[in-house]
C-alpha positions as CSV (number, residue, x, y, z in Angstrom):
1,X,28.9,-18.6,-159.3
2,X,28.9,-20.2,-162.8
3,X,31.2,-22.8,-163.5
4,X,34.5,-21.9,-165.9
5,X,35.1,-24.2,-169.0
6,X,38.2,-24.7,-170.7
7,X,38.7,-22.0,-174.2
8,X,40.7,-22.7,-177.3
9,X,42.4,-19.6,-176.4
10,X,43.7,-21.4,-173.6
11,X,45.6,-23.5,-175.8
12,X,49.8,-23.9,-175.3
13,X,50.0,-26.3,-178.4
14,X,51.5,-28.5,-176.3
15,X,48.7,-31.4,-176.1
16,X,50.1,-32.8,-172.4
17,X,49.9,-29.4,-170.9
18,X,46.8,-28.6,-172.4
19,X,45.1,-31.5,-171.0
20,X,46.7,-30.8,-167.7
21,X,45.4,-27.3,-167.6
22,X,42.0,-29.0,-169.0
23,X,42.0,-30.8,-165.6
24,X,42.9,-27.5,-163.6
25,X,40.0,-25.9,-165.0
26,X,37.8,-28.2,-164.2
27,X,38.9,-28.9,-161.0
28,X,38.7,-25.0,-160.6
29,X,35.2,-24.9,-161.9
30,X,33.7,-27.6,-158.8
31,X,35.3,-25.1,-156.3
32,X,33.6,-22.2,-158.3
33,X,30.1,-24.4,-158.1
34,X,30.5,-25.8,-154.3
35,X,31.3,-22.3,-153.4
36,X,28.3,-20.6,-155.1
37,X,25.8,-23.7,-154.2
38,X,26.8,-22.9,-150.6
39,X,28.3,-26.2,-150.2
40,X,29.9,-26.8,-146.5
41,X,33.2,-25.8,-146.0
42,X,34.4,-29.5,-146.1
43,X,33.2,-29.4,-149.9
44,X,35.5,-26.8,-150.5
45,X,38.3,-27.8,-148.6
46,X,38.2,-31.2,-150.5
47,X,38.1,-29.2,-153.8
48,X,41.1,-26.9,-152.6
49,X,43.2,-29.7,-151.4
50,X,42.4,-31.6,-154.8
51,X,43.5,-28.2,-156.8
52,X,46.6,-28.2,-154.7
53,X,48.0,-31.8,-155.2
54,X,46.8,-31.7,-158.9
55,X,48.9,-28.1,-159.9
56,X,51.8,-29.0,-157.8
57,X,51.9,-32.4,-160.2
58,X,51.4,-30.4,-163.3
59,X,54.0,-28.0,-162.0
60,X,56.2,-30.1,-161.7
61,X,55.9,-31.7,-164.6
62,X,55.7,-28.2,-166.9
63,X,59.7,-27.4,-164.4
64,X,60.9,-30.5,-165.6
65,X,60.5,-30.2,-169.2
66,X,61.4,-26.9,-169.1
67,X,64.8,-27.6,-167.3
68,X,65.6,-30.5,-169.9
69,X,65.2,-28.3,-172.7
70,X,66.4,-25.3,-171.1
71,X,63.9,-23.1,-171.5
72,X,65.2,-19.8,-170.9
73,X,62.2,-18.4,-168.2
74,X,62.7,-21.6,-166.3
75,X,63.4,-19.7,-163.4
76,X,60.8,-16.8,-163.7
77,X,58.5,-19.7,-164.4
78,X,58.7,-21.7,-161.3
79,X,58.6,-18.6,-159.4
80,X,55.0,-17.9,-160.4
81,X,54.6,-21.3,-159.0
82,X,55.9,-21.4,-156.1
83,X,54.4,-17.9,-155.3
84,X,50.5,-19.2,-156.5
85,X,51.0,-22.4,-153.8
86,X,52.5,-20.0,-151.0
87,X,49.2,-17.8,-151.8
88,X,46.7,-21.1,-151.8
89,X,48.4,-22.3,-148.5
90,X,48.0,-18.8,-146.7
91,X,44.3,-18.6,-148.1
92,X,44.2,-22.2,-146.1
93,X,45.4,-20.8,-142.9
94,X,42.8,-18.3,-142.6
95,X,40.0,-20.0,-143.9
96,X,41.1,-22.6,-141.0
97,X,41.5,-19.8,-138.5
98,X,38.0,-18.9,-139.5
99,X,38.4,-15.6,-141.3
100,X,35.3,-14.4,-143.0
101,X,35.2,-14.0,-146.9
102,X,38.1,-16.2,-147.1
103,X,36.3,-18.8,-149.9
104,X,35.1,-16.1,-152.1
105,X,38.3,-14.2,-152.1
106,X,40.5,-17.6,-152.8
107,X,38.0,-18.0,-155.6
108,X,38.8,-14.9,-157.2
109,X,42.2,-15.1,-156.8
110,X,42.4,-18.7,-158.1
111,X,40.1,-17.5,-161.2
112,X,42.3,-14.6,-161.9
113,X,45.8,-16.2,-161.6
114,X,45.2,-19.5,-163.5
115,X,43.8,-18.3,-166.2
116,X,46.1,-15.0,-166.7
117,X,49.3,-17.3,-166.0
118,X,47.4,-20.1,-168.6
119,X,46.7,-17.4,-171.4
120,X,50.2,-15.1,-170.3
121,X,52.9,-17.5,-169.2
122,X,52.4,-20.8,-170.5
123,X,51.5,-19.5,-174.0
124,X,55.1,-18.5,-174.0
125,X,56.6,-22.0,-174.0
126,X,54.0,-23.3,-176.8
127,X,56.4,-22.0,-179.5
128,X,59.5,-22.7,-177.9
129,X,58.7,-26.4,-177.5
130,X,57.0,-26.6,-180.8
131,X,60.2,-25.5,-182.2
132,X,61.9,-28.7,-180.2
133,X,59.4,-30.9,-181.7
134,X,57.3,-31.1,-178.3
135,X,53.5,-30.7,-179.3
């Protein structure tokens, strides 16, 4: 599997978000190479448990800024969130439990839901912060 690299069109406008989804992608891209080079599953693991720690601090960070300025899809917002993690975790028990296909699948879904909720989510808040002053 080729590696993923961050995309202007990726862009929020808001530069500590950006940088923080800079690091997800890239974090996201070393579970997309360990998983294509066939790297054992403690590689991966490693990679999936750094994903994890990393987007719960960037969510976090996105829920609190949004609940100061009360942004008005907070709610919808962390939602997405929360779901994504409870996914992740679940993908964890099975690949523990040994389930076949589990790495490629949780590589697919990771692919497909950061960089959807990146390009369709977060580009909602770019203008509403950049209104606030918030770039």
């Amino acid at each position: 599997m080729i590696a993923i690299s961050w995309k202007d069109c990726y862009a929020t406008k808001v530069a500590r978000f950006d940088d923080e989804h800079k690091k997800l992608v890239e974090i996201l891209s070393r579970y997309f190479v360990a998983h294509g080079e066939g790297r054992g599953e403690a590689d991966l693991d490693d990679v999936m448990q750094e994903l994890l720690v990393y987007a719960g601090y960037h969510f976090a960070h996105e829920e609190r800024l949004m609940a100061e300025n009360n942004y008005p899809h907070l709610n919808a917002h962390k939602q997405q969130h929360l779901c994504m993690v409870a996914t992740v975790k679940g993908f964890q028990v099975l690949h523990a439990e040994g389930v076949q296909g589990v790495p490629g699948t949780l590589r697919n879904f990771l692919r497909d839901w950061l960089l959807c909720h990146i390009v369709e989510e977060d580009q909602k808040y770019g203008p509403f912060f950049n209104a606030l002053g918030i770039e």
